[in-house]
N, CA, C and O atoms as CSV, one atom per row, in Angstrom:
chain,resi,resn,atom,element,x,y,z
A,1,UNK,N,N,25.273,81.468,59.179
A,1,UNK,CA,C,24.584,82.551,58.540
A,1,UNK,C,C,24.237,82.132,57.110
A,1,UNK,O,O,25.145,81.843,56.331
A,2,UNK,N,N,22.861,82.088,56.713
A,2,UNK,CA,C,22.828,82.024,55.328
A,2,UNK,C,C,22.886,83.490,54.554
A,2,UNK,O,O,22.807,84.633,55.006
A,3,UNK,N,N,23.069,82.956,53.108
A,3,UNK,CA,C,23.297,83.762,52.372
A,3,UNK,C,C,23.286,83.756,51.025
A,3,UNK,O,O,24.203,83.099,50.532
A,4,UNK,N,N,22.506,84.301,50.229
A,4,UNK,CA,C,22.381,84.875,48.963
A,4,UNK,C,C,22.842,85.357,48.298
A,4,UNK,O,O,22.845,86.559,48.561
A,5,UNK,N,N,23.596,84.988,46.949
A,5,UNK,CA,C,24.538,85.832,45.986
A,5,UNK,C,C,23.428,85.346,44.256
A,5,UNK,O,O,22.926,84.330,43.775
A,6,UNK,N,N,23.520,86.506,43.977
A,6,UNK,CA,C,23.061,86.287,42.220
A,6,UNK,C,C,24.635,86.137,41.415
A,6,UNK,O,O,25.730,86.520,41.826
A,7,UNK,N,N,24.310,85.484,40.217
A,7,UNK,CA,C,25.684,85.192,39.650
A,7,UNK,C,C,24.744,85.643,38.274
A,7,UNK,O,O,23.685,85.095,37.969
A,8,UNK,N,N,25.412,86.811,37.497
A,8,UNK,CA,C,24.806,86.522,35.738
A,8,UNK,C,C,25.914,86.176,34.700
A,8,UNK,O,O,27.132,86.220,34.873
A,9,UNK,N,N,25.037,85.726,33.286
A,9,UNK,CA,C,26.370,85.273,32.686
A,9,UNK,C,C,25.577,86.239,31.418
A,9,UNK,O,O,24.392,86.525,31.246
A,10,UNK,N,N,26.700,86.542,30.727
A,10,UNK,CA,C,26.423,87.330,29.346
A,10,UNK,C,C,26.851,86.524,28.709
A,10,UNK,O,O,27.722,85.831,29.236
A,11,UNK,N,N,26.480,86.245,27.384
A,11,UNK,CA,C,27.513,85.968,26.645
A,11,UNK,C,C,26.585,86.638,24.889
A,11,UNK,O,O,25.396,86.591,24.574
A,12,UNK,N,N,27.622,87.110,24.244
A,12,UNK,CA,C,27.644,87.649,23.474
A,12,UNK,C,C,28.864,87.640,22.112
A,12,UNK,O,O,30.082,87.748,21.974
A,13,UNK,N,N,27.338,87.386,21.063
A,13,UNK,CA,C,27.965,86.850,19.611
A,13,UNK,C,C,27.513,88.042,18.760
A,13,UNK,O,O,26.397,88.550,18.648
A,14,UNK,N,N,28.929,88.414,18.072
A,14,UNK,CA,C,28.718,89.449,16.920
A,14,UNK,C,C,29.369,88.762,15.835
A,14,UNK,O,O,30.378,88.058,15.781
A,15,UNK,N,N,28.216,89.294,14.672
A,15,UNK,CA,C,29.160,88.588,13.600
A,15,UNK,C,C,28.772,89.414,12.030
A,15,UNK,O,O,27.650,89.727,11.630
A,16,UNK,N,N,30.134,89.632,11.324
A,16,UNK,CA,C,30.159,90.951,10.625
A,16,UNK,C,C,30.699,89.994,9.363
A,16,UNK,O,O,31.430,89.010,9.256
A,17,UNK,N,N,30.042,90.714,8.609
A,17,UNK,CA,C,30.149,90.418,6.963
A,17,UNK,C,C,30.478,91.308,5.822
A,17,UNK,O,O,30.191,92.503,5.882
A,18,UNK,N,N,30.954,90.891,4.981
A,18,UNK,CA,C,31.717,91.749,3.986
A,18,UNK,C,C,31.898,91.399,2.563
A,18,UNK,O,O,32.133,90.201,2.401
A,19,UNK,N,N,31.859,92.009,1.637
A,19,UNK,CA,C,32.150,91.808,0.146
A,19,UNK,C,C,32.525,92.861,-0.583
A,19,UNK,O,O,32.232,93.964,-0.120
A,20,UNK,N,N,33.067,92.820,-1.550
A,20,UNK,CA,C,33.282,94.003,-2.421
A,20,UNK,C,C,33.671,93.304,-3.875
A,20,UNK,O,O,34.056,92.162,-4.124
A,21,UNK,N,N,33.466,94.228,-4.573
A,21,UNK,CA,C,33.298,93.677,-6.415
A,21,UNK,C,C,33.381,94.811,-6.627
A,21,UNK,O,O,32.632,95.714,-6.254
A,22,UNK,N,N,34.610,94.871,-7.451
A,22,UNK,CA,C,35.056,96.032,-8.411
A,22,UNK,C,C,35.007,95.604,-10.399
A,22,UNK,O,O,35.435,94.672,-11.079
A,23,UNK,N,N,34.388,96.637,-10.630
A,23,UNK,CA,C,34.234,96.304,-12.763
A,23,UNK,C,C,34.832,97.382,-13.090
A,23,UNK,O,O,34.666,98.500,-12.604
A,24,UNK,N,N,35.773,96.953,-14.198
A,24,UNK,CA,C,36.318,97.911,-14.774
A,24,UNK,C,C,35.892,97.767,-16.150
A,24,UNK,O,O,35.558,96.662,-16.578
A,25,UNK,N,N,35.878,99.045,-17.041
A,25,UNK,CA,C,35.106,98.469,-18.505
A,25,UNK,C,C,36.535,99.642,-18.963
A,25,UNK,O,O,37.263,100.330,-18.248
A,26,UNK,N,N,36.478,99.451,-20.445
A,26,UNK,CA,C,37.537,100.520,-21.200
A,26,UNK,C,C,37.767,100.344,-22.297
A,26,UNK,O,O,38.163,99.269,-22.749
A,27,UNK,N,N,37.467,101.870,-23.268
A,27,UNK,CA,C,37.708,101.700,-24.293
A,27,UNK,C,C,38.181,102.832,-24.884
A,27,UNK,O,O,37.941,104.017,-24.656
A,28,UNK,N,N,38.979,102.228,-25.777
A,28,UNK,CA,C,40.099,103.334,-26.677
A,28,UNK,C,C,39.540,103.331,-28.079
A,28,UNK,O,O,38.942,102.363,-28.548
A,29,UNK,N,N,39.700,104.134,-28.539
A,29,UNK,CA,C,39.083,104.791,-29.961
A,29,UNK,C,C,40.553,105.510,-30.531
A,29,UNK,O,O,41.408,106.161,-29.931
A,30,UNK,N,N,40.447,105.117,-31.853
A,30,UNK,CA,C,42.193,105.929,-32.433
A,30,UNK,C,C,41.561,106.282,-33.529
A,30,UNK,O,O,40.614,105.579,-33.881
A,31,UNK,N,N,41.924,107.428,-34.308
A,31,UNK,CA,C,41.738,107.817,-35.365
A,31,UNK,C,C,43.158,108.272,-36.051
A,31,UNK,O,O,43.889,109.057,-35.447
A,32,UNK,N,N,43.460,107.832,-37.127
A,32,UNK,CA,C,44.710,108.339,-38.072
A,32,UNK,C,C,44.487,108.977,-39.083
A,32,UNK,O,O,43.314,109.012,-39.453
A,33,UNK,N,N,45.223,109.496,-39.654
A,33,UNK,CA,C,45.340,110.405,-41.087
A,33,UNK,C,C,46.541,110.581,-41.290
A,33,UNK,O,O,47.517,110.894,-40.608
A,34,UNK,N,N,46.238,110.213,-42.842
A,34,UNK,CA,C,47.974,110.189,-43.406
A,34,UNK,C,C,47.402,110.837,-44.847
A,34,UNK,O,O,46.240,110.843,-45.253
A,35,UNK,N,N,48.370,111.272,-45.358
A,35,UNK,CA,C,48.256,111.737,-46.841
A,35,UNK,C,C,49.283,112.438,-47.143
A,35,UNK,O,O,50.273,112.431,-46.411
A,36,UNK,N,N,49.220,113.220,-48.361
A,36,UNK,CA,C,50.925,113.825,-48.732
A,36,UNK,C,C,50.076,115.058,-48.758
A,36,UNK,O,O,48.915,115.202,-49.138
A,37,UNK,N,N,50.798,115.777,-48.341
A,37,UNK,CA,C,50.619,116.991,-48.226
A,37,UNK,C,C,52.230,118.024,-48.987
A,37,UNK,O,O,53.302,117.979,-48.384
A,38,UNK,N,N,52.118,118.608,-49.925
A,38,UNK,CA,C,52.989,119.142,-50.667
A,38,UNK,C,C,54.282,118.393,-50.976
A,38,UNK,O,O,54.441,118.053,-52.148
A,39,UNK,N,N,54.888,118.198,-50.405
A,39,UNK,CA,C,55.966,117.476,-51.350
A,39,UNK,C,C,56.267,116.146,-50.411
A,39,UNK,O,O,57.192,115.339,-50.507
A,40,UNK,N,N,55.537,116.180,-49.786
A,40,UNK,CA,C,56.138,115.177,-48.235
A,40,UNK,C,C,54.566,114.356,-47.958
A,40,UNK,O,O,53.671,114.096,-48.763
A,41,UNK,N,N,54.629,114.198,-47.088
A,41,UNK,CA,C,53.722,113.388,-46.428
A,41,UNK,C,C,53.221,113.402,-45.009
A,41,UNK,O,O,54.149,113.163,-44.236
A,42,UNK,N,N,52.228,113.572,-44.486
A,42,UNK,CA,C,51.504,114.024,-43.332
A,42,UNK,C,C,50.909,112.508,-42.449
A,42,UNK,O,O,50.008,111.773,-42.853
A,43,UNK,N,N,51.598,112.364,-41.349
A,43,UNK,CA,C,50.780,111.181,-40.898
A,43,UNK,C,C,50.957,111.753,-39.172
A,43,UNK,O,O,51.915,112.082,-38.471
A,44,UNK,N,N,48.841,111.610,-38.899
A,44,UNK,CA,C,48.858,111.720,-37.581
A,44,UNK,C,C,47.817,110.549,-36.548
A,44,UNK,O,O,47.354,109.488,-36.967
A,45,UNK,N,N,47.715,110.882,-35.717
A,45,UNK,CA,C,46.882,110.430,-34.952
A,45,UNK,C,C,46.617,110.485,-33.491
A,45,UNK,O,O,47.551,110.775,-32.743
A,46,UNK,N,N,44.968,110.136,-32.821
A,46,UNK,CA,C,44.931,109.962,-31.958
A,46,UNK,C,C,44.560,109.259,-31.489
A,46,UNK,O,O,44.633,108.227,-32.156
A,47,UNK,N,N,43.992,109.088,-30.327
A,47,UNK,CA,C,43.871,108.105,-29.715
A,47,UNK,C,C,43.348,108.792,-28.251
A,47,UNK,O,O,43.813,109.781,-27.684
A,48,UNK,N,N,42.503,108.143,-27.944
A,48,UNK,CA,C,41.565,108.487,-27.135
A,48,UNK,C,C,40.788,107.159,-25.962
A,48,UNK,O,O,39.833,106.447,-26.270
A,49,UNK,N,N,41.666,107.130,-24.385
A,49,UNK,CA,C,41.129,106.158,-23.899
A,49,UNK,C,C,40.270,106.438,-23.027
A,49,UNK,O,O,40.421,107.374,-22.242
A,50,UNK,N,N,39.239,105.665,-23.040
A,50,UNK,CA,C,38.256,106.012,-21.837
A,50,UNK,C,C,37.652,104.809,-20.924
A,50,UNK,O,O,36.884,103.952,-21.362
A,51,UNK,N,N,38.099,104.879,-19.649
A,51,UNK,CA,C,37.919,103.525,-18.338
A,51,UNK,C,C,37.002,104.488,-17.491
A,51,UNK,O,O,36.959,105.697,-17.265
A,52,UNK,N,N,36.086,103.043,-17.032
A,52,UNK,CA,C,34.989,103.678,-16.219
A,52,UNK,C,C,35.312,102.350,-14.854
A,52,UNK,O,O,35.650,101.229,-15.234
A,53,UNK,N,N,35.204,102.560,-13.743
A,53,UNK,CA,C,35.362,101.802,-12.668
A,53,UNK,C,C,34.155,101.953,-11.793
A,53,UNK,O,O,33.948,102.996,-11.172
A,54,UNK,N,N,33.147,100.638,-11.727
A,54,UNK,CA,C,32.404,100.616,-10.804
A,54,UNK,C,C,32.753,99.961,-9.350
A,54,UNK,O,O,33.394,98.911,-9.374
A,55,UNK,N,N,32.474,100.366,-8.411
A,55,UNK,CA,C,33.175,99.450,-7.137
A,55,UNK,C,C,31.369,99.450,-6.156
A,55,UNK,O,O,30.691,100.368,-5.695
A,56,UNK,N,N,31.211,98.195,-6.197
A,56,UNK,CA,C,30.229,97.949,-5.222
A,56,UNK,C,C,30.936,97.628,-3.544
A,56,UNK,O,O,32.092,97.231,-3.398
A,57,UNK,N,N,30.205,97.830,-2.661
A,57,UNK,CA,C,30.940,96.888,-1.174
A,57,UNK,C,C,29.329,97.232,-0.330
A,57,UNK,O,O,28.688,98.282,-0.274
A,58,UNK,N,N,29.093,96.091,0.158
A,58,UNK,CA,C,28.153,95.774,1.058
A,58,UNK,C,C,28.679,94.863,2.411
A,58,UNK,O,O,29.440,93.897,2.370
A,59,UNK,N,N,28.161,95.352,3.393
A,59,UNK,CA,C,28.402,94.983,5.010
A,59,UNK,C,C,27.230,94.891,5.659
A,59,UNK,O,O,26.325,95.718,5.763
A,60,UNK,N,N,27.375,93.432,6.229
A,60,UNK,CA,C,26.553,93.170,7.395
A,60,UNK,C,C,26.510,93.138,8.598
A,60,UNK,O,O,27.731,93.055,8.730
A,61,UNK,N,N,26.073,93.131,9.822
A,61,UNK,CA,C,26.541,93.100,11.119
A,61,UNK,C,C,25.471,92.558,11.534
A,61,UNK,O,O,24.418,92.465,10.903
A,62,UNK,N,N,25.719,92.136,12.735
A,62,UNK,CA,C,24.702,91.671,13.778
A,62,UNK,C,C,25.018,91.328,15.149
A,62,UNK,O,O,26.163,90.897,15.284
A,63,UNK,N,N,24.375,91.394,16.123
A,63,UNK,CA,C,24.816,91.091,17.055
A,63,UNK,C,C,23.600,90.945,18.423
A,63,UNK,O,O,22.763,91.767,18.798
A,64,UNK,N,N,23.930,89.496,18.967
A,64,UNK,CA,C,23.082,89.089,19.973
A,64,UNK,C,C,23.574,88.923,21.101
A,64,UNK,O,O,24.781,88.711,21.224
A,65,UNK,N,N,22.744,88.985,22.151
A,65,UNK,CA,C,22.884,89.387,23.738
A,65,UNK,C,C,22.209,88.075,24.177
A,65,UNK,O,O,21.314,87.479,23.577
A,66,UNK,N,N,22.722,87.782,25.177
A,66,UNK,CA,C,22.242,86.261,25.956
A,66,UNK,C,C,22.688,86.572,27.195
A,66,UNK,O,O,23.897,86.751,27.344
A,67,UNK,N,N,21.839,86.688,28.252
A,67,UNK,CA,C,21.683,86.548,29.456
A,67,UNK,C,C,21.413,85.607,30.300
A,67,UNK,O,O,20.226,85.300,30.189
A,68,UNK,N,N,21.949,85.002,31.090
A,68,UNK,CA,C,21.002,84.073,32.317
A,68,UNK,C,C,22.022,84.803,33.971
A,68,UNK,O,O,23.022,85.361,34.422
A,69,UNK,N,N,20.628,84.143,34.217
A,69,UNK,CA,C,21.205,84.300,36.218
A,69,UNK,C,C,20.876,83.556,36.932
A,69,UNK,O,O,19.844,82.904,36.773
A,70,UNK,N,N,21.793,83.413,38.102
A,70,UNK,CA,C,21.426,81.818,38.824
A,70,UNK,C,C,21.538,82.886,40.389
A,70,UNK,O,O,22.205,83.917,40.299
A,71,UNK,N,N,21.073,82.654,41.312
A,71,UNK,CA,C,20.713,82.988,42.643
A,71,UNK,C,C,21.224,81.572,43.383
A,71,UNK,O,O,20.678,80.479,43.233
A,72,UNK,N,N,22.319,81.828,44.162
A,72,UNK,CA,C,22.971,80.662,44.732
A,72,UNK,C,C,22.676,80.710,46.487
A,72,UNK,O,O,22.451,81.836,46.930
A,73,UNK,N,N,22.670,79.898,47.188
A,73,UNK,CA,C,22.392,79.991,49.077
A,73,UNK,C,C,22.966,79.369,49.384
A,73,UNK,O,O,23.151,78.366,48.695
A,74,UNK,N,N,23.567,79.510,50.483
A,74,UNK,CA,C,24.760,78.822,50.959
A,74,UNK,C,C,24.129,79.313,52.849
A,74,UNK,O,O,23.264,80.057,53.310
A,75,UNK,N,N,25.232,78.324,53.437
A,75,UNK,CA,C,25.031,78.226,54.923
A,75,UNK,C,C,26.759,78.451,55.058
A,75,UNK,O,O,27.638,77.626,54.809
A,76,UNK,N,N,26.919,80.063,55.607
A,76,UNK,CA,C,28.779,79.718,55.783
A,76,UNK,C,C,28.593,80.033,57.400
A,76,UNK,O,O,27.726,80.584,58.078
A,77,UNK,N,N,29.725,79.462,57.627
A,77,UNK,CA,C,29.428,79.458,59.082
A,77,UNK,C,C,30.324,80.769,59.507
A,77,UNK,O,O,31.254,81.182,58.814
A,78,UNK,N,N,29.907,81.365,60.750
A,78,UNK,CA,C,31.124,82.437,61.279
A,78,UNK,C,C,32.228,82.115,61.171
A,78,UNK,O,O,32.622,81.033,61.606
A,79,UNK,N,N,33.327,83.329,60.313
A,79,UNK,CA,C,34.512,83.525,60.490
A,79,UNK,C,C,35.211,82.207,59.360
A,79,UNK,O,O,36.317,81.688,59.509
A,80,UNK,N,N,34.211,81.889,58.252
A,80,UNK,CA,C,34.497,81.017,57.376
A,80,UNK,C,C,33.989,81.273,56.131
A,80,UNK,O,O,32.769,81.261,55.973
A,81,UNK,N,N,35.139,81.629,54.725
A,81,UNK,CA,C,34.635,82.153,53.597
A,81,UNK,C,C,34.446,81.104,52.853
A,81,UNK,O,O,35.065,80.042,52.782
A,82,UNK,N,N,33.616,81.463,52.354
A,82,UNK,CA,C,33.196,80.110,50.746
A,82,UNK,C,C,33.471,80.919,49.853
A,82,UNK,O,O,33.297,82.126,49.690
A,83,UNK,N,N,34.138,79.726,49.023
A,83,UNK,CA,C,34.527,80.444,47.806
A,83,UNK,C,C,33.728,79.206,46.604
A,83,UNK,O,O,33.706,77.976,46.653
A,84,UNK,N,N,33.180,80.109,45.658
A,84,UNK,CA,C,32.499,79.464,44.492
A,84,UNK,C,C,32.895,79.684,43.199
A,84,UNK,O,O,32.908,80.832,42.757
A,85,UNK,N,N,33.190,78.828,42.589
A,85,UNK,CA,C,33.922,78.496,41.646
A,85,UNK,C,C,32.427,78.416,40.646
A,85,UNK,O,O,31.550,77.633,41.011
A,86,UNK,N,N,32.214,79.256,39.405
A,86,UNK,CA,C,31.104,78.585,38.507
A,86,UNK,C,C,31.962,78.321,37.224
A,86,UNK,O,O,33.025,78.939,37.289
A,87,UNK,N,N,31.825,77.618,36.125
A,87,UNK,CA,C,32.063,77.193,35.000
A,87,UNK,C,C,31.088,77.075,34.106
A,87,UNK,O,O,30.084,76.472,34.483
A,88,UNK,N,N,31.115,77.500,32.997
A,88,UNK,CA,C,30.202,76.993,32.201
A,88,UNK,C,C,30.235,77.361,30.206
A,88,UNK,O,O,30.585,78.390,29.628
A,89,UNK,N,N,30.044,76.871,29.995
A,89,UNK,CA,C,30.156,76.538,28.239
A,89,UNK,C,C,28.821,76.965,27.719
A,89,UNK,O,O,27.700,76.838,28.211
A,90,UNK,N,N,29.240,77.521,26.560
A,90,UNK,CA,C,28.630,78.026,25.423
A,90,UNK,C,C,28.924,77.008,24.363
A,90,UNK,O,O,29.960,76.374,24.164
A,91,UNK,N,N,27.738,76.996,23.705
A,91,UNK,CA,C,27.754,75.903,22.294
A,91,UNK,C,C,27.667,76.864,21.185
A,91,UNK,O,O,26.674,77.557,20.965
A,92,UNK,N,N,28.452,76.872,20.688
A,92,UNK,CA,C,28.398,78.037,19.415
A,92,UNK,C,C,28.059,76.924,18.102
A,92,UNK,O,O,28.643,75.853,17.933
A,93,UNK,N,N,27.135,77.398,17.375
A,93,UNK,CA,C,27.182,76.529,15.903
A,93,UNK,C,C,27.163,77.588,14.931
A,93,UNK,O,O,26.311,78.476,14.916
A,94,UNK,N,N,27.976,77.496,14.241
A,94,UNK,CA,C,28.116,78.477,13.009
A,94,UNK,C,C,26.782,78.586,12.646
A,94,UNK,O,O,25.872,77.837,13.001
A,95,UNK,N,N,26.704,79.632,11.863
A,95,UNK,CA,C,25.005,79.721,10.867
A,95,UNK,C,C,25.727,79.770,9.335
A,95,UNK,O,O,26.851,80.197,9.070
A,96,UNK,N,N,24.702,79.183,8.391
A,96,UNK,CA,C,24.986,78.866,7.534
A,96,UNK,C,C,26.165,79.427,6.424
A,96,UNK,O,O,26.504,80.611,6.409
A,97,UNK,N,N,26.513,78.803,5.861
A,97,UNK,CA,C,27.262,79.399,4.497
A,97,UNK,C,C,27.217,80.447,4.012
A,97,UNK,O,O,26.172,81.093,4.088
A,98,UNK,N,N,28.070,80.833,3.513
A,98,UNK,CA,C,27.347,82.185,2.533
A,98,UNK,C,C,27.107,82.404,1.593
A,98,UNK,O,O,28.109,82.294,0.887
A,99,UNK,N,N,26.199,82.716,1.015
A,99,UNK,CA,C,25.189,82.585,-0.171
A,99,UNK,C,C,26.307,82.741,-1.491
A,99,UNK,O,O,26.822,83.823,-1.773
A,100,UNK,N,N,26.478,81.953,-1.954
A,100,UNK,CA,C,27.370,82.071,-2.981
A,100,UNK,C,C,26.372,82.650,-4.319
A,100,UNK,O,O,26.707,82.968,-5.460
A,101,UNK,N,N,25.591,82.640,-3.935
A,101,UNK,CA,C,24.360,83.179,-5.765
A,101,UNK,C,C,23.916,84.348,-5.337
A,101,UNK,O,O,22.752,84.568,-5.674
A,102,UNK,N,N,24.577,85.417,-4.530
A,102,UNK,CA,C,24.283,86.723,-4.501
A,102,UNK,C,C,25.094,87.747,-4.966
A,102,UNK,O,O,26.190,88.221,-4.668
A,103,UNK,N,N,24.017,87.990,-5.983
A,103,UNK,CA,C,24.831,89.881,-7.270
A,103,UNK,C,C,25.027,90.484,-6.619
A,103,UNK,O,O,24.321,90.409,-5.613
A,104,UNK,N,N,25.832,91.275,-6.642
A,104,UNK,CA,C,26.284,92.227,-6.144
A,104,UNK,C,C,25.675,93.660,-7.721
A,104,UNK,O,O,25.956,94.854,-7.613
């Protein structure tokens, strides 16, 4: 008896990216006063801090789909199973570096 089987292969690459950069800036301001005040002497002050925090974060994603299919025929004879074994490799090559000269 012949016979017909489809075989598909997926294979599928996601690939996710990430950064974050935090600035902190800050500044304090003091003001004093001293003087004598009646028989003594008066000394004060303040002081006044102020921090501002920027936080950037940017993310990338992506992701690709790869398909193939192979249609296999075979001749099994009555009352005799075939068994098929497929194998097969993917070549992955990284994609480039990552941009080291990008501001955030």
């Amino acid at each position: 008896m012949r016979q017909a089987t489809e075989f598909e292969q997926v294979w599928t690459e996601r690939l996710e990216v990430g950064w974050e950069r935090a600035t902190t800036v800050g500044t304090t301001t003091t003001t004093s006063l001293q003087g004598p005040v009646g028989a003594g002497e008066v000394v004060a002050g303040i002081e006044r801090r102020l921090e501002e925090t920027l936080k950037n974060r940017v993310a990338l994603a992506g992701e690709k789909h790869q398909r193939s299919g192979k249609t296999l025929e075979a001749t099994v004879p009555a009352g005799k199973i075939l068994l098929v074994t497929l194998e097969w490799k993917q070549v992955w090559h990284p994609c480039a570096p990552p941009m080291s000269n990008v501001n955030i």
